[in-house]
C-alpha positions in Angstrom: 10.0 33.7 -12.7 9.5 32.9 -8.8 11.7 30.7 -7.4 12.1 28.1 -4.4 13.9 25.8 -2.2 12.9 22.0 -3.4 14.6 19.3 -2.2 15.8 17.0 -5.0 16.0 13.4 -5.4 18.9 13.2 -8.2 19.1 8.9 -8.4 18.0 6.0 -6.0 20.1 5.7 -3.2 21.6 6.6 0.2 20.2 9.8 1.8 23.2 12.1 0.3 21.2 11.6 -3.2 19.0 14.4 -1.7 20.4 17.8 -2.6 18.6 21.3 -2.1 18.2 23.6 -5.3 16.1 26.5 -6.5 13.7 25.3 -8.7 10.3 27.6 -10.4 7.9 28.3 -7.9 4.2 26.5 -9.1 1.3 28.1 -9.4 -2.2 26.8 -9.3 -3.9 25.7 -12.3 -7.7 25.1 -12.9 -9.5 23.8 -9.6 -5.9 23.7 -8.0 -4.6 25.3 -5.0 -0.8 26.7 -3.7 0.1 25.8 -0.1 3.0 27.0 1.2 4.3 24.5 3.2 5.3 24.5 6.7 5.7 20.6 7.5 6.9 18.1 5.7 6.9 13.8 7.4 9.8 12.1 6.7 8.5 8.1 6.6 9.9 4.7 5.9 7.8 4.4 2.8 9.5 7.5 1.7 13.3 6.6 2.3 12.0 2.8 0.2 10.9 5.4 -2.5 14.5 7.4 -2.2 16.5 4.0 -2.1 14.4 2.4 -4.4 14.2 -0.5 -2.2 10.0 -1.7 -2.3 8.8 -3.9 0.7 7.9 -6.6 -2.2 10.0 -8.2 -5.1 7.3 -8.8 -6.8 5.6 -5.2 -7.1 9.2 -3.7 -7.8 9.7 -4.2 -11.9 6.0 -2.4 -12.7 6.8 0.0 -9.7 10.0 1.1 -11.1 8.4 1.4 -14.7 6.3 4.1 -13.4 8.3 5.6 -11.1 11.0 6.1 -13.1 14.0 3.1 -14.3 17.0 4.9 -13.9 16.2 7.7 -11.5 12.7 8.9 -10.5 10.4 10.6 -12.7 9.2 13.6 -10.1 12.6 14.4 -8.4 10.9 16.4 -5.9 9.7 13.7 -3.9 7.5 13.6 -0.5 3.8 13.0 0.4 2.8 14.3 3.6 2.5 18.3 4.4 1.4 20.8 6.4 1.2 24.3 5.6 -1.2 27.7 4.4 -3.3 28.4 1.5 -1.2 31.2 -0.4 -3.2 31.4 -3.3 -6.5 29.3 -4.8 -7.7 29.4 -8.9 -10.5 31.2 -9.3 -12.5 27.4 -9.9 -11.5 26.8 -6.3 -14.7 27.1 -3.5 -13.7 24.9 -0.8 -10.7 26.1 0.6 -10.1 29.9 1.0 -6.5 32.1 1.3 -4.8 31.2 4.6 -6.3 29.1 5.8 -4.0 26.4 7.6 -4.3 22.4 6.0 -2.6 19.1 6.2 -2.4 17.0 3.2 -1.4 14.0 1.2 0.3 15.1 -2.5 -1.2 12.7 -5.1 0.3 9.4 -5.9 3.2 8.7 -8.6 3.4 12.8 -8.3 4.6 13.5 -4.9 6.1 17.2 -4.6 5.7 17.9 -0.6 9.6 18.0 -0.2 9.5 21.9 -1.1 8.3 25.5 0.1 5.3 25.6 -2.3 3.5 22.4 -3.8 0.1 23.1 -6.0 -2.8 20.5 -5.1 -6.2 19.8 -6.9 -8.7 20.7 -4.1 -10.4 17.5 -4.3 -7.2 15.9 -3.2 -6.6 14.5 0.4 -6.6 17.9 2.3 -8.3 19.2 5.4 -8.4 21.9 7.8 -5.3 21.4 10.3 -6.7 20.5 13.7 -6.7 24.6 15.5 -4.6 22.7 19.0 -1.5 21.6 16.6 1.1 23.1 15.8 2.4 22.1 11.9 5.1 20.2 13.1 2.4 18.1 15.1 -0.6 18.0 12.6 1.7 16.6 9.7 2.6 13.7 12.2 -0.9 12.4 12.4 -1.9 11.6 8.5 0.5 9.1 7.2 0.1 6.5 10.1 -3.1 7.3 11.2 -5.0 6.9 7.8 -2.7 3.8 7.7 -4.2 2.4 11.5 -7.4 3.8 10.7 -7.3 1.3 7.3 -6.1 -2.0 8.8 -8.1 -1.5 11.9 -11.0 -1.4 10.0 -10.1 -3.9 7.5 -9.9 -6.4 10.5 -13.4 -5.7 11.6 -12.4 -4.2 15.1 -15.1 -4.3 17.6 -15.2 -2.6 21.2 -14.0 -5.6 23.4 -12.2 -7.2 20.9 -8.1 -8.1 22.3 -5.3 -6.9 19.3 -1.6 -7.6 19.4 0.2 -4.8 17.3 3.5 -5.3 16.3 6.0 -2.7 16.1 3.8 -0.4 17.9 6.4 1.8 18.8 6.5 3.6 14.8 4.5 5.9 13.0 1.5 3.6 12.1 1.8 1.6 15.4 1.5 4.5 17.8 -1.5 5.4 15.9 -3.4 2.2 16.0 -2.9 2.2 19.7 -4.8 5.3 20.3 -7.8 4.0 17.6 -7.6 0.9 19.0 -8.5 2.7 22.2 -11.2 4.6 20.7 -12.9 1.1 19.1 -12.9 0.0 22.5 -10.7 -3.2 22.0 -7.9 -4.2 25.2 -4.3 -3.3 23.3 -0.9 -5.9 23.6 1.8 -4.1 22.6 5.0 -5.2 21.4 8.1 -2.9 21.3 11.8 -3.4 22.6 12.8 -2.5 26.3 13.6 1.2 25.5 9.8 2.0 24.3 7.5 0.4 26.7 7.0 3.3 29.6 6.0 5.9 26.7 4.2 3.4 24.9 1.8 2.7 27.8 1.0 6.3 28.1 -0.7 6.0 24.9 -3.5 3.5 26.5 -1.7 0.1 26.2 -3.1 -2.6 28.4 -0.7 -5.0 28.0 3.1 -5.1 26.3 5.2 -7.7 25.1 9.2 -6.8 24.7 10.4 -8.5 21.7 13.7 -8.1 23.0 13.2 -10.4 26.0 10.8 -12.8 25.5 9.7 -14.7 22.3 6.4 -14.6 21.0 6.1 -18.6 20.7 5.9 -18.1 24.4 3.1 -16.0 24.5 0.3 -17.6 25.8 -2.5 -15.2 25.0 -4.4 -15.7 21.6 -6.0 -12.3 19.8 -8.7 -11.3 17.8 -6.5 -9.3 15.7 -3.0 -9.5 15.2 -1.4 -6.1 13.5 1.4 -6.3 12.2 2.6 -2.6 12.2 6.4 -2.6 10.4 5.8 -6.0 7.9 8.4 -8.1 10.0 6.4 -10.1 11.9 7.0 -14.1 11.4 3.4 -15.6 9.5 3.7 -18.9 11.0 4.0 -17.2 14.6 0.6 -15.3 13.9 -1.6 -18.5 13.7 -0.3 -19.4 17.2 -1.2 -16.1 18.1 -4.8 -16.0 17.0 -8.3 -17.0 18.1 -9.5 -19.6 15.6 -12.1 -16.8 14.2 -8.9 -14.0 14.8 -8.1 -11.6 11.7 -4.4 -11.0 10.7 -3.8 -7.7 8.8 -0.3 -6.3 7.8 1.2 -2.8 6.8 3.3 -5.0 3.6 1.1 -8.2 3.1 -2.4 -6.7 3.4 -2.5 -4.4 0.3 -2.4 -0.5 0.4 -3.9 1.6 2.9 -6.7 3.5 0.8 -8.0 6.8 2.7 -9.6 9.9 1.6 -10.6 13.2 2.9 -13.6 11.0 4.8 -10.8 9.2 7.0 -8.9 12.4 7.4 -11.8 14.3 8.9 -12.4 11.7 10.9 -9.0 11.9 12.4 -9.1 15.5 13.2 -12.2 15.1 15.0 -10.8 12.7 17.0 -7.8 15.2 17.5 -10.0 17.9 18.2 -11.5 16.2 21.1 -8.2 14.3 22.4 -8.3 10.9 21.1 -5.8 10.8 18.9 -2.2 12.7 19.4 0.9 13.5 17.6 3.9 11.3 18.5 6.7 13.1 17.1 10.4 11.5 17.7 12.4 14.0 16.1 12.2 17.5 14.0 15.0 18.8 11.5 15.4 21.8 10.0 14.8 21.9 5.4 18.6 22.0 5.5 19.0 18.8 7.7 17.1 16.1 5.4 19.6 14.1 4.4 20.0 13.8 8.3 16.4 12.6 9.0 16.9 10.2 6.1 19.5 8.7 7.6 17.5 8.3 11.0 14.4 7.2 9.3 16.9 4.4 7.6 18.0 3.1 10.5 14.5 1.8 11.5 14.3 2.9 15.5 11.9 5.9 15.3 9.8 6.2 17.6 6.5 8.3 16.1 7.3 10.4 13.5 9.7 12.6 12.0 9.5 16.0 10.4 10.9 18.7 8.6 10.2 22.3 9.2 9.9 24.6 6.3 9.3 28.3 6.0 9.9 28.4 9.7 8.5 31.6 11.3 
């Protein structure tokens, strides 16, 4: 029996409920395929999962019943990867031995917080953009599918003005860049520390929360995005043109992607649209560490693990 290193999610709580252990090594069933994984993103939706603490009281009671009451159901927990095909079923035609992916694990079964994880191949996976590095492709799904959802969902146009909110995190520095690419004029709004970077990203204008309120802002949008969940609703309808579009990371449903939205993204990769914002990288024995950072709600980007390091 193979073994591997799996991080372990023994009970909901602080970040020290994560504990590394040797658990069997999977191995791909029927239409399934083995990735040995290089990358692993650490988000906020994964420390809520790890805490147990979801953005909504009233989604929490069924959430917990199929997560898991007491502690969670799949104690290897995680959903973003990068990493290599080791091995494919013999039903398996669309992806071939070694060749390098990115991927989402599916929901309710998570498993990316390991060296190995098996995947149907009809799940979110594709081809990991040839100029990235793991590290950097596994920093692109998670709040790029998440812009690339919300930004549609508000009916971007090219010429359209968009306030994002928190644009400074994983999801935010994303919709920057596709905003960019739709062709709309981009207000951001981040705190002091964040603005210079942020511009780099193709900001036209930036608001710092820290210094000035946004009942002062004079500007109205045709779409405010609210990035983190925190913005104030009653602030968003003095924010908007009377036709604007509000959308919200925690009050406009879940992001829904597929490997459609993901190709999209590496093509937009491939030809420099759209590029990694990584904060910080730890090591597979540092992830109670990231958690911790990740907790603290100041990333800027992403953060990621690095697994199987060569």
């Amino acid at each position: 029996m193979e073994k591997m290193k799996a991080i372990i999610t023994t009970r909901y709580g602080s970040p020290e409920v994560l504990q590394i252990k040797e658990v069997e090594k999977p191995h791909p069933r029927k239409n399934e395929v083995l990735i040995q994984v290089r990358a692993i993103a650490v988000t906020s939706g994964d420390c809520r999962l790890r805490a147990f603490n979801p953005p909504n009281l009233i989604s929490s009671i069924p959430m917990r019943l199929m997560i898991g009451i007491f502690k969670p159901r799949r104690p290897i927990q995680g959903l973003w990867l990068a990493g290599v095909i080791e091995e494919t079923a013999e039903s398996v035609n669309q992806f071939k031995i070694g060749q390098p992916v990115y991927a989402r694990t599916l929901d309710l079964k998570f498993g990316a917080n390991a060296e190995y994880v098996c995947l149907p191949e009809n799940a979110i996976i594709g081809l990991k953009p040839g100029s990235l590095t793991f590290e950097e492709a596994v920093s692109i799904p998670f709040g790029g599918l998440s812009a690339l959802h919300f930004l549609k969902k508000s009916n971007i146009n090219k010429g359209d003005t968009i306030l994002i909110y928190g644009a400074s995190g994983s999801v935010g520095t994303s919709a920057i860049q596709l905003a960019n690419y739709f062709g709309a004029e981009v207000t951001a709004v981040c705190s002091t520390e964040n603005m210079e970077w942020v511009k780099k990203l193709g900001v036209d204008k930036t608001i710092d929360y820290k210094k000035e309120q946004l009942t002062n802002c004079k500007d109205r949008f045709d779409i405010v995005f609210d990035a983190v969940g925190y913005i104030d609703r009653s602030v968003v309808k003095r924010l908007l043109k009377p036709t604007g579009n509000f959308v919200s990371v925690i009050h406009s449903g879940h992001a829904q992607s597929g490997v459609k939205e993901l190709n999209f993204l590496t093509d937009l990769v491939e030809k420099g649209q759209l590029k990694p914002v990584i904060d910080k990288c730890y090591s597979f024995e540092e992830m109670i560490e990231a958690h911790r950072y990740v907790d603290k709600g100041h990333k800027k980007g992403n953060v990621v693990i690095k697994v199987n390091e060569k």
